[in-house]
LOTOR-395645 format. One record per residue: x, y, z of N, C-alpha, C, CB in turn; residue number from 1. Coordinates in steps of 0.2 Angstrom, whole numbers, plus 5000, padded with zeros to 4 digits. Glycine has a CB too. Layout:
BEGIN
nX,nY,nZ,caX,caY,caZ,cX,cY,cZ,cbX,cbY,cbZ,resi
X,Y,Z,X,Y,Z,X,Y,Z,X,Y,Z,NUM $
...
This chain:
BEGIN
nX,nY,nZ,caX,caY,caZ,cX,cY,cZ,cbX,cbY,cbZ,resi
5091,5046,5097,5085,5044,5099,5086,5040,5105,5081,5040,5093,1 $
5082,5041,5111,5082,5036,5116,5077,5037,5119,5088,5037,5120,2 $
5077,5036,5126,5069,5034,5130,5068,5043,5129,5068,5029,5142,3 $
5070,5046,5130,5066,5053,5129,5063,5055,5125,5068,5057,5128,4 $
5065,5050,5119,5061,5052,5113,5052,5050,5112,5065,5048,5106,5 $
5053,5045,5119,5045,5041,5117,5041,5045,5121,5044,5033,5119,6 $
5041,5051,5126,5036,5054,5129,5037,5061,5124,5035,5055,5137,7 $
5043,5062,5121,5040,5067,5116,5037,5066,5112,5043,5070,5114,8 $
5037,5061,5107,5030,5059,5101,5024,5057,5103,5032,5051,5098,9 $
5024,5056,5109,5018,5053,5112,5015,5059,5115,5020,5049,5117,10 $
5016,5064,5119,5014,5071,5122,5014,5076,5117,5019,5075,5127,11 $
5019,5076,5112,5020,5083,5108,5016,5086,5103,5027,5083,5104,12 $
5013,5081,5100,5009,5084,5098,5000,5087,5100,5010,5081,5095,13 $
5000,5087,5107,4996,5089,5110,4999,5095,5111,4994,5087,5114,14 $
5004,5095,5112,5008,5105,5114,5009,5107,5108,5017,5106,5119,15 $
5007,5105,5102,5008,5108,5095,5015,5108,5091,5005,5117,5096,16 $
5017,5101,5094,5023,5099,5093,5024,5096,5086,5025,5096,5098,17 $
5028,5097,5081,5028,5093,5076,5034,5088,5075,5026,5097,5071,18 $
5034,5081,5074,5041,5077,5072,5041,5074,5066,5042,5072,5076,19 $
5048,5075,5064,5049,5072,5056,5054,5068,5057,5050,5077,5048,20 $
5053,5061,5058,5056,5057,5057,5057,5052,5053,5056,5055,5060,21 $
5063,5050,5050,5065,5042,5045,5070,5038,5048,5069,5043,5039,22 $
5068,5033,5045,5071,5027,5048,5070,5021,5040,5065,5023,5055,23 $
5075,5016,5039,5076,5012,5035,5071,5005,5037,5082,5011,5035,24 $
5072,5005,5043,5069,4997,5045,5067,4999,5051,5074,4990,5046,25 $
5062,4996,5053,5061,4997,5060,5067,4992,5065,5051,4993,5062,26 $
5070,4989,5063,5075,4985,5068,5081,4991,5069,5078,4976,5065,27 $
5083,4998,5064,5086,5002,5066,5082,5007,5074,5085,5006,5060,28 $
5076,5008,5075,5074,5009,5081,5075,5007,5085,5069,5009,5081,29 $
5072,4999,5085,5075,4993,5091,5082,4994,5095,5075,4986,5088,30 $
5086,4995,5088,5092,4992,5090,5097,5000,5093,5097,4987,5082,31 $
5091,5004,5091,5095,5012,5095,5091,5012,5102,5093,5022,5089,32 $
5084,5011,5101,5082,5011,5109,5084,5008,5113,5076,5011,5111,33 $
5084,5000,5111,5087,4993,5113,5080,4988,5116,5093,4995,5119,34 $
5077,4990,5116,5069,4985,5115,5065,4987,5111,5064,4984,5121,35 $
5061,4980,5109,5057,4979,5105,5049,4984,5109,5057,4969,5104,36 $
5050,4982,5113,5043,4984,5117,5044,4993,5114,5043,4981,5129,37 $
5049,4997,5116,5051,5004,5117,5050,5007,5109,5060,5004,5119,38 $
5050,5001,5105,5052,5004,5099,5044,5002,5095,5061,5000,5095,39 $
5042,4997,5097,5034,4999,5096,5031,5004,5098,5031,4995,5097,40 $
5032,5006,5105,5029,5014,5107,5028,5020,5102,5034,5017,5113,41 $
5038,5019,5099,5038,5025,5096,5035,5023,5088,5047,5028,5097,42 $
5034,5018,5086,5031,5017,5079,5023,5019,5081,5033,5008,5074,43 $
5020,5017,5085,5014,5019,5085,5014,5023,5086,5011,5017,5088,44 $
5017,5028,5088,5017,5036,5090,5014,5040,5084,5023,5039,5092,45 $
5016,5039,5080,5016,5041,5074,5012,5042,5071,5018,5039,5070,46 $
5006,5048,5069,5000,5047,5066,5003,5047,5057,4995,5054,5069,47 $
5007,5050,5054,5006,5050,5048,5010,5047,5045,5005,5055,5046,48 $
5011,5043,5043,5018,5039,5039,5016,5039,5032,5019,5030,5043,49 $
5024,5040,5029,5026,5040,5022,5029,5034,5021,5030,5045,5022,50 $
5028,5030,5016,5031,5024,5014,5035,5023,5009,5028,5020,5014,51 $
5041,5023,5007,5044,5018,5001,5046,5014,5001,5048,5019,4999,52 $
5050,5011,4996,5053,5005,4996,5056,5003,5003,5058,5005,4992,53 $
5055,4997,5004,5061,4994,5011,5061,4987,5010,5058,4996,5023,54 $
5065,4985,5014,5071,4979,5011,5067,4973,5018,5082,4982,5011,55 $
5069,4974,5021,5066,4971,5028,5058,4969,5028,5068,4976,5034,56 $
5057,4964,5029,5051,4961,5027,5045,4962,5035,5053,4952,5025,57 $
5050,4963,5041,5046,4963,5045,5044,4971,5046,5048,4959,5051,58 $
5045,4977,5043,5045,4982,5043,5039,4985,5037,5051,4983,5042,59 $
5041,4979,5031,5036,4981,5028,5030,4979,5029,5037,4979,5024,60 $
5030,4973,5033,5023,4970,5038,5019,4975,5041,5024,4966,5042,61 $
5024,4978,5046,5020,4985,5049,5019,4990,5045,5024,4990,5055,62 $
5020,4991,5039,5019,4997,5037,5012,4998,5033,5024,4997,5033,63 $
5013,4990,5029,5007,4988,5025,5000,4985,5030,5010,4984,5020,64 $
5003,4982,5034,4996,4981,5039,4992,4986,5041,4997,4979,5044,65 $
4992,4992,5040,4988,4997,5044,4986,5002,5037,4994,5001,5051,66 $
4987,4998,5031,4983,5002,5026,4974,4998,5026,4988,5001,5016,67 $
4972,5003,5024,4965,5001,5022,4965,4995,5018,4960,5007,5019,68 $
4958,4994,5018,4958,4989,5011,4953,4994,5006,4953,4981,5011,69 $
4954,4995,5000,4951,4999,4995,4947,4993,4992,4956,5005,4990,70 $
4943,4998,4987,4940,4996,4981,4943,4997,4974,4934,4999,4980,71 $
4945,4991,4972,4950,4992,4965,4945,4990,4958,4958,4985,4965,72 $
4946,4994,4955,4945,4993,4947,4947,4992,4942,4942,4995,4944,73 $
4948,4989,4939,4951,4988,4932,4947,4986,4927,4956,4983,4933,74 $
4951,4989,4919,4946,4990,4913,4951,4989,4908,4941,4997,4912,75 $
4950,4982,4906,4955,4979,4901,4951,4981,4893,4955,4969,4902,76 $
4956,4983,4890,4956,4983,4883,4955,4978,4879,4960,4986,4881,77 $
4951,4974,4877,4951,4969,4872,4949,4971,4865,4949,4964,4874,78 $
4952,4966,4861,4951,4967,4851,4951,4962,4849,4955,4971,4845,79 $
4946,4960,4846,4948,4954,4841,4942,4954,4836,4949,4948,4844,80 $
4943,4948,4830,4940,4948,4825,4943,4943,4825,4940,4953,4822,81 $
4937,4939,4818,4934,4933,4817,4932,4930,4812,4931,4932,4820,82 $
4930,4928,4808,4929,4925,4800,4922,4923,4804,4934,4918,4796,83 $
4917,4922,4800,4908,4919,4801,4909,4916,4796,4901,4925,4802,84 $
4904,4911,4795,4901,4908,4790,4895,4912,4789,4900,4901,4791,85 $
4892,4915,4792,4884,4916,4793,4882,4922,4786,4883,4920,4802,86 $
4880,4917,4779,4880,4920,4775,4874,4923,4773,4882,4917,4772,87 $
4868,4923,4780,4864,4925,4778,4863,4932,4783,4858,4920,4777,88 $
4870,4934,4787,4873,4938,4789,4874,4945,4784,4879,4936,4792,89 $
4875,4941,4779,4879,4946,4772,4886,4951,4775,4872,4954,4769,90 $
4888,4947,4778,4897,4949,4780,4900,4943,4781,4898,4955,4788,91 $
4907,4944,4780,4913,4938,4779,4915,4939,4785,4920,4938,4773,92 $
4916,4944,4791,4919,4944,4795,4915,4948,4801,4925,4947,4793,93 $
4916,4948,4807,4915,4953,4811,4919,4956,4815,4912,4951,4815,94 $
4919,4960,4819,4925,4966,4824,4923,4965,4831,4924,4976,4823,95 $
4925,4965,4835,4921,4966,4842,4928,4969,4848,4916,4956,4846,96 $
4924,4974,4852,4927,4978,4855,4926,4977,4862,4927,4984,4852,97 $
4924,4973,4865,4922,4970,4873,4929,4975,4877,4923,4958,4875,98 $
4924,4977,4882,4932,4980,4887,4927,4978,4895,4934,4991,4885,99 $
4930,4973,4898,4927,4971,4902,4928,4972,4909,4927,4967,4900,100 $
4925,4976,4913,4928,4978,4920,4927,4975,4927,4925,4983,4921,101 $
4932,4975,4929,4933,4971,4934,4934,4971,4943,4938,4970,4931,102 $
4931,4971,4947,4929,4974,4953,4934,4968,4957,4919,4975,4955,103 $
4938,4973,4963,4938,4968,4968,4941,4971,4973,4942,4963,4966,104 $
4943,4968,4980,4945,4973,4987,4951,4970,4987,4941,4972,4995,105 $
4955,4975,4989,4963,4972,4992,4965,4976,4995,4968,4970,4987,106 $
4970,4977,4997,4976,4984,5001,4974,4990,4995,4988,4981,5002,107 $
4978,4994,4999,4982,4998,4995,4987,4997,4994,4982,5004,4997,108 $
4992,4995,4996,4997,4992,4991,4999,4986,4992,5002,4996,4990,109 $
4994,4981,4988,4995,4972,4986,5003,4973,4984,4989,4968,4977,110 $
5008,4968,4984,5013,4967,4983,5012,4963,4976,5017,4964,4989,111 $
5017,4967,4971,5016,4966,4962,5019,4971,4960,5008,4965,4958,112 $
């Protein structure tokens, strides 16, 4: 990878060009082009990116900054049960099965 690589990510896929690239960290880029400025060219180039794990925190910053924020839900299972006095209830106990749902925005992938 070097300055040649950045007008071919950048043009090639207009000429029906396709590129499959990996990288560990983005400071692998930097430190093969040798600027910071060069090596964001070629990360922005990039329309589709794939993410896993990475170890480097400023890598994970670019990665995860450019996710949407979705709509999360969640639906907890709760149970419990309870003794009453309420004798004109005509039952010693009750059951209750609440499962209560939970709305909120965040990334697509919150760190957890």
């Amino acid at each position: 990878m070097g300055d040649e690589f950045i007008p071919l990510i950048n043009k090639g896929g207009g000429a029906g060009m396709q590129v499959t690239a990996y990288t560990q960290t983005e400071s692998d880029i930097e430190a093969r082009i040798g600027s910071s400025a060069k090596a964001a060219q070629v990360t922005g180039n990039f329309n589709t990116l794939i993410m896993l794990r990475v170890r480097e925190n400023r890598t994970a910053q670019l990665l995860t900054s450019q996710l949407p924020e979705v709509d999360v839900y969640t639906k907890t299972l709760v149970s419990g049960h309870a003794d009453t006095a309420d004798v004109e209830e005509g039952a010693g106990f009750y059951i209750q099965y609440p499962g209560p749902c939970r709305y909120c925005q965040g990334s697509a992938a919150e760190r957890g």
